[in-house]
C-alpha angles and dihedrals in degrees: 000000000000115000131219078271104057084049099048095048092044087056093045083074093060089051088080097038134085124187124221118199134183111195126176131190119172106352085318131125129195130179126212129184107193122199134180136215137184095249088067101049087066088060098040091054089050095238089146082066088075088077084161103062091072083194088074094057094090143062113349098198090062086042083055094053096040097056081047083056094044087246095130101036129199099250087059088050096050089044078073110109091226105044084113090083096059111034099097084048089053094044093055104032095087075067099061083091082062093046093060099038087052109038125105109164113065117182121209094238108231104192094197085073099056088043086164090071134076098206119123112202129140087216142025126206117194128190139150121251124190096344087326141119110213146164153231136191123211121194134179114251103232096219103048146033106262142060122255126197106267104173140358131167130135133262127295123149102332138054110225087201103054106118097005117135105247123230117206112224108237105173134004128179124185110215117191105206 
C-alpha cells in the first residue's frame, strides 16, 4: 500500500511538466495544455474527506510541503475515522504520471449526464491502473489558459464514462519545464 508520501513525491515531478494534447472528434480538433500545482494534489489524494483532522483545514499548499517534510505523517492520516474512504485513492495516485503517459481516449465530460455527481470538469480520462479502472477529472482554470486535475479517484459503483462523448488523442507531447 502506497502512503500520503508516496503520493506527495510522485506529484513533485508534475510540478515541472506540462502536458500538451491534441484530441479530434468529428472533424474537430481541441487543444489542452494541462499543468499541475501543489494545491491540487491535496484534493486529488481526498484528503478534504478527513473532516475530522482540523489541521488539515488550511493551506494546502503548506499541507503539501509539510507531508514532503514528514510533518503530517501517514499514521496521523490513517488515526481519521474516514480514511477508509481514501485509502484506494491514496494506494494508486503515485500512478497518475502513468495515466497520462498511457491514455489515449479522452471524453468531453458533460456533467448533465452524471447528474448524481457534483463534480464540475470539461474532460474525463479513464484508465486502469493495477487491475483498476480509475478517473480523473480535468477543468480550465478561469483565469488562465490551461486544465488543471480536478478529481481522481478509482471505480466503485458508477462509470463516469458511460454516455460521454470520446475524443480520440491525436498528439501529445511531455514537456518538462
Amino acid at each position: 500500500m502506497h502512503t500520503i508520501y508516496d503520493c506527495v513525491t510522485s506529484f513533485c515531478p508534475l510540478l515541472d511538466t506540462e502536458y500538451h494534447l491534441v484530441l479530434g472528434r468529428k472533424g474537430t480538433a481541441v487543444e489542452l495544455t494541462i499543468r499541475f500545482g501543489k494545491k491540487d494534489c491535496f484534493h486529488l489524494m481526498g484528503l478534504q474527506y478527513l473532516t475530522d483532522m482540523p489541521n488539515l483545514s488550511r493551506d494546502r499548499g503548506k499541507i503539501f510541503d509539510e507531508i514532503r517534510e514528514k510533518k503530517i505523517t501517514q499514521r496521523q492520516v490513517e488515526a481519521s475515522d474516514h480514511y477508509h474512504k481514501i485509502a484506494e485513492r491514496v494506494d494508486l495516485f503515485p500512478y497518475l504520471e502513468d495515466l497520462f503517459d498511457s491514455n489515449d481516449t479522452i471524453f468531453k465530460y458533460n456533467e448533465k449526464i452524471n447528474a448524481f455527481s457534483m463534480i464540475q470538469a470539461d474532460y474525463l480520462m479513464k484508465n486502469r491502473i493495477q487491475n483498476k479502472n480509475v478517473f480523473l477529472f480535468l477543468a480550465k482554470d478561469k483565469k488562465a489558459e490551461y486544465y488543471f486535475c480536478r478529481s481522481f479517484f478509482p471505480e466503485e459503483k458508477r462509470d463516469y464514462t458511460k454516455n460521454q462523448a470520446s475524443w480520440t488523442l491525436l498528439f501529445k507531447k511531455k514537456i518538462r519545464l
